[in-house]
C-alpha positions in Angstrom: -6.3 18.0 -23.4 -9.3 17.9 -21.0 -11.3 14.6 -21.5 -14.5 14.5 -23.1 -18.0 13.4 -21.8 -17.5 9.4 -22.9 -14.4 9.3 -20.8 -15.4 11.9 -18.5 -15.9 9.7 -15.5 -13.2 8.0 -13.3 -13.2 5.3 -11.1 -11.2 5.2 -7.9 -10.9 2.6 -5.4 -9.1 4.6 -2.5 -7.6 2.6 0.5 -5.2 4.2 3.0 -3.2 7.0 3.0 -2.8 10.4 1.4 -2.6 9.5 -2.1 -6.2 8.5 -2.8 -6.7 12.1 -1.9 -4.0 13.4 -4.0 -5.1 11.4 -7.1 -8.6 12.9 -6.8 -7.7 16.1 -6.6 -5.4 15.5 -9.8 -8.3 13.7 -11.6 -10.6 16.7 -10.9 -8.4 19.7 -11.7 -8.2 17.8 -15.3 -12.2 17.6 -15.6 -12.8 14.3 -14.7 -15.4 13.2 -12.5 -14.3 11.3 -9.7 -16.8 8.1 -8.8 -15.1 6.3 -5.1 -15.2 3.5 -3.7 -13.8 3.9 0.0 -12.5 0.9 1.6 -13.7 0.6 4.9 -11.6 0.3 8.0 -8.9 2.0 5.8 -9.9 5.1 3.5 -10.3 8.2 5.3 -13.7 10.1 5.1 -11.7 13.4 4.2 -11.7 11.6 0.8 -15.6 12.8 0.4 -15.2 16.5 -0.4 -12.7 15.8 -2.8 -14.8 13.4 -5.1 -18.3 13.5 -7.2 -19.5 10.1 -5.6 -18.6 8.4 -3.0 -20.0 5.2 -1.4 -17.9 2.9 1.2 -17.0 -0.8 0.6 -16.2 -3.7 2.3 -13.3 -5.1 0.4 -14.4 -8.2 0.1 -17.5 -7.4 -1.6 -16.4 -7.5 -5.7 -20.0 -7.5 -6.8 -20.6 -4.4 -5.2 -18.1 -2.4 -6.6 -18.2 -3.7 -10.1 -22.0 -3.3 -9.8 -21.1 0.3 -8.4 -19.2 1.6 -11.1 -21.4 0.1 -13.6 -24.2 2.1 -12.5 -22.1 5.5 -12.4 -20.9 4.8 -16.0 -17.5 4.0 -15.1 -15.3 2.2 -17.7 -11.8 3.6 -16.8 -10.5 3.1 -12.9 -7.5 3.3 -10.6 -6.8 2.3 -7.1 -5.0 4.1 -4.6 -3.7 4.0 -1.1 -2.6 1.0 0.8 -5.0 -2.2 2.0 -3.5 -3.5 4.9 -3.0 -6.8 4.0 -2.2 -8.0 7.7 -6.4 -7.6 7.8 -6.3 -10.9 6.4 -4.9 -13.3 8.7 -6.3 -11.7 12.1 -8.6 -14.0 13.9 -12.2 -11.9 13.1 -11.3 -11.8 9.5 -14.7 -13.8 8.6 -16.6 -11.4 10.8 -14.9 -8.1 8.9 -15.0 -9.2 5.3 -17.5 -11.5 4.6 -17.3 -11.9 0.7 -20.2 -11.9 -1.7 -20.5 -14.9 -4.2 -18.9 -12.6 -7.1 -15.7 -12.3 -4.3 -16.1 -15.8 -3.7 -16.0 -17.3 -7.1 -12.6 -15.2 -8.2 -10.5 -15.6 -5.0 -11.5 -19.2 -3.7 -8.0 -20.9 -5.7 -6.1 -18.8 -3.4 -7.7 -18.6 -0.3 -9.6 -21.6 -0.4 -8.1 -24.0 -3.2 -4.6 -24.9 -3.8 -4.3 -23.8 -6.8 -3.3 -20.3 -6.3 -1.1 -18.2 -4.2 -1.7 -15.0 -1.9 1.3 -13.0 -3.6 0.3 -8.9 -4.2 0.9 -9.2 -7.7 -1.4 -12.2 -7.9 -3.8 -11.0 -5.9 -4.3 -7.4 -7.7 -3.8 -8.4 -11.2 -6.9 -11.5 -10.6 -8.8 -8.3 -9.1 -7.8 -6.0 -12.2 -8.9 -9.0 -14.6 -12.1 -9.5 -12.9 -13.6 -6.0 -13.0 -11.9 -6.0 -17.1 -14.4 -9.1 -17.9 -17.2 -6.4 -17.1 -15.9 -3.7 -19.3 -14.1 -1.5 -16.3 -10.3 -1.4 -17.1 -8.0 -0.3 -14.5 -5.1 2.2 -15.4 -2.3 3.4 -13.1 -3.1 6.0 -11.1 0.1 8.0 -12.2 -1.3 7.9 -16.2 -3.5 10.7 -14.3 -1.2 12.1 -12.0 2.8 11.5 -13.7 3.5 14.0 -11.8 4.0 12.6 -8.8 6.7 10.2 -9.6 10.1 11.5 -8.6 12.9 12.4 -11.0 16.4 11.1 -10.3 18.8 13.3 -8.0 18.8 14.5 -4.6 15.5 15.3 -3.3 16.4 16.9 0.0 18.8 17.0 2.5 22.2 16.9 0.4 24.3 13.9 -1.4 24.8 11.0 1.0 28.5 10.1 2.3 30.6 7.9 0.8 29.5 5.3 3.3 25.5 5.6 2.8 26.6 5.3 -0.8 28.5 2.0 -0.3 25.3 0.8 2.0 22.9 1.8 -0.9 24.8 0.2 -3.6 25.0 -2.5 -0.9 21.3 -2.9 -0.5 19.8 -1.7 -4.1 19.8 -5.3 -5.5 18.9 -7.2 -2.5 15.8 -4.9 -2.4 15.0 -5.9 -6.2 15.8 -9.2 -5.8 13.1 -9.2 -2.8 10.7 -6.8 -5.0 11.0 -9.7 -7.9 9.9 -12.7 -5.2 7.2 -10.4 -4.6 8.1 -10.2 -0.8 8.4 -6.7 -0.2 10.1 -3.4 -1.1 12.2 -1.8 1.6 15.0 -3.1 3.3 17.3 -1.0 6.1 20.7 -1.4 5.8 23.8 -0.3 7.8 27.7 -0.9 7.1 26.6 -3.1 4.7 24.4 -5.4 6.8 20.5 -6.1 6.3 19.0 -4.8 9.5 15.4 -5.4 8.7 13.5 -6.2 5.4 9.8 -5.6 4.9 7.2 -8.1 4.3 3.4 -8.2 4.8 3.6 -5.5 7.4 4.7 -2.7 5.1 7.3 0.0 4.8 7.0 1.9 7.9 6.7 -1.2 10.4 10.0 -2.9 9.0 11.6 0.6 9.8 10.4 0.9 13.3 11.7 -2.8 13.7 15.0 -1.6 12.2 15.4 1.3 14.8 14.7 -1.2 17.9 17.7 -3.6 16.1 20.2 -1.0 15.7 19.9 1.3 18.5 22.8 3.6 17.4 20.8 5.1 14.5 21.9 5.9 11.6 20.9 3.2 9.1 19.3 3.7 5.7 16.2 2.8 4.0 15.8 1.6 0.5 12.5 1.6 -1.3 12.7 0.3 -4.6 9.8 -1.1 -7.2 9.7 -4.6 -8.3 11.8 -5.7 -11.3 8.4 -6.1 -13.6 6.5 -3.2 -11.6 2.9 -3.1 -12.4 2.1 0.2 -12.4 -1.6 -0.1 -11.8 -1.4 -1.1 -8.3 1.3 -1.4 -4.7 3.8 1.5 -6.8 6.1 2.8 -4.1 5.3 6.0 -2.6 6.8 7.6 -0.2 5.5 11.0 2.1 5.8 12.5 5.4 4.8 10.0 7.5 8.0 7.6 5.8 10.1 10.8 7.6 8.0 10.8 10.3 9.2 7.2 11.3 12.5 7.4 10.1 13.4 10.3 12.1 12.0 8.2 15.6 13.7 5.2 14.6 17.2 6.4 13.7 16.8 6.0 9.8 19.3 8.7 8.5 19.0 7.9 4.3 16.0 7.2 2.3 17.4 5.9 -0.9 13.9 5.8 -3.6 13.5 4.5 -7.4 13.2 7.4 -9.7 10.1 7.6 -12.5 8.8 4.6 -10.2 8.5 5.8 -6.9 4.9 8.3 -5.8 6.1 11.3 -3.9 3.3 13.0 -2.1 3.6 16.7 -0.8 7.0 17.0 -2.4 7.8 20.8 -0.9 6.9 19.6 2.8 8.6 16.5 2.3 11.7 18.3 1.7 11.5 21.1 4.4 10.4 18.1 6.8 13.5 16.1 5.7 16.1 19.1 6.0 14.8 19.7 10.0 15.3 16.4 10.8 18.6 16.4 8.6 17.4 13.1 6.8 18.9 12.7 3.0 16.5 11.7 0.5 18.3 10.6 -3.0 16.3 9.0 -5.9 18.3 7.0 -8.4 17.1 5.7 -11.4 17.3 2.0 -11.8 19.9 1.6 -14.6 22.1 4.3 -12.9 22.3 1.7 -9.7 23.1 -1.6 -12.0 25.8 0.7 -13.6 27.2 0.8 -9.9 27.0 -2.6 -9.1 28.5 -3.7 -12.2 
């Protein structure tokens, strides 16, 4: 049903990455009208064609963007693409993102007080709440776009063996285990050892650091979402460039979570997976704690 002129307009804070990109063109073949906030120093200016409005932002200026979307008669919004989060603890950070009082006032228990933590989850949802006090309510970006979420299966490249299997298994609840601590979401794992586990410095670092540790190749990735996923913000998502990395650091296996994991540019993704001869299996949550059981 294509949306009518009180909920015409869409917010969209875009960050890094091809999604943003994707999500607009999503919200726009659907008749929205696509009102976006870049985020400097990480959204990519081929964004602009793609939306109505556009106007950058430094991420630590909240008043802005509430004050942006506001005036563009926004009261529905998603975000999309990746913040590097590492930003925040180089040495210039001051001198990047210097926050505005709104910023200020939200954020100071966690980077400031001690009464708060810098957790994703925490971070986002206190974000998400903030712009909700002002009548802007964020949604997931796959309400929009569902399909982009991968359905269980093989995606490309054939079944694994029976030892990828046992290494999947192996490393399926270690991964949610680290999902629910809010630490990361990919871990590379081969003959049922962890090899290297991602934290701040996301997916595809962790799986460069897991080709220098295991220099024989062949290890496997798993990428799952957190036990109590919200889906408004960090989803899994996976794309070419995840192959991209795998395929220079020996990764072999990509094991995702189906219905909770983004895939972007499925068709390439495949025909880039077979020439590489990387397996990509999606499995859907309750199929792996079958397994383990």
């Amino acid at each position: 049903m294509p949306p009518t002129s009180s909920n015409r307009r869409v917010g969209l804070i875009a960050g890094w990455g091809r999604l943003p990109i994707t999500i607009a063109d999503t919200l726009r073949a659907s008749g929205h009208e696509v009102q976006c906030l870049g985020i400097k120093w990480h959204c990519e200016e081929d964004i602009i064609p793609h939306v109505d409005h556009f106007q950058w932002l430094n991420a630590a200026h909240l008043g802005t963007a509430i004050r942006y979307f506001q005036r563009r008669g926004v009261t529905r919004a998603t975000m999309a693409g990746k913040f590097h989060k590492v930003d925040l603890y180089r040495p210039w950070v001051l001198l990047r993102y210097v926050p505005d009082l709104t910023c200020l006032r939200t954020f100071y228990p966690h980077f400031i007080g001690s009464g708060g933590d810098r957790k994703d989850d925490t971070l986002l949802g206190t974000l998400c709440e903030a712009f909700g006090r002002r009548g802007i309510n964020f949604l997931p970006a796959t309400d929009f776009a569902p399909e982009l979420l991968v359905n269980a299966g093989p995606v490309a490249g054939g079944a694994p063996s029976p030892a990828q299997s046992t290494d999947i298994q192996f490393g399926w609840e270690i991964a949610k285990q680290m999902g629910g601590l809010d630490i990361g979401q990919s871990i590379c794992v081969k003959d049922r050892a962890v090899i290297a586990v991602e934290a701040i410095e996301g997916t595809d670092a962790a799986i460069r650091r897991a080709g220098e540790l295991c220099r024989q190749g062949g290890f496997t990735v798993i990428k799952v979402a957190k036990p109590n996923q919200d889906m408004r913000f960090d989803v899994p998502t996976v794309g070419i460039q995840t192959l991209e990395t795998m395929a220079a650091a020996g990764g072999r296996v990509l094991a995702i979570e189906a219905g909770r994991t983004i895939l972007l540019d499925s068709e390439d993704f495949c025909r880039f997976a077979q020439s590489k001869g990387i397996k990509v299996v999606a499995i859907a949550s309750s199929q792996a704690a079958a397994k383990a059981a």
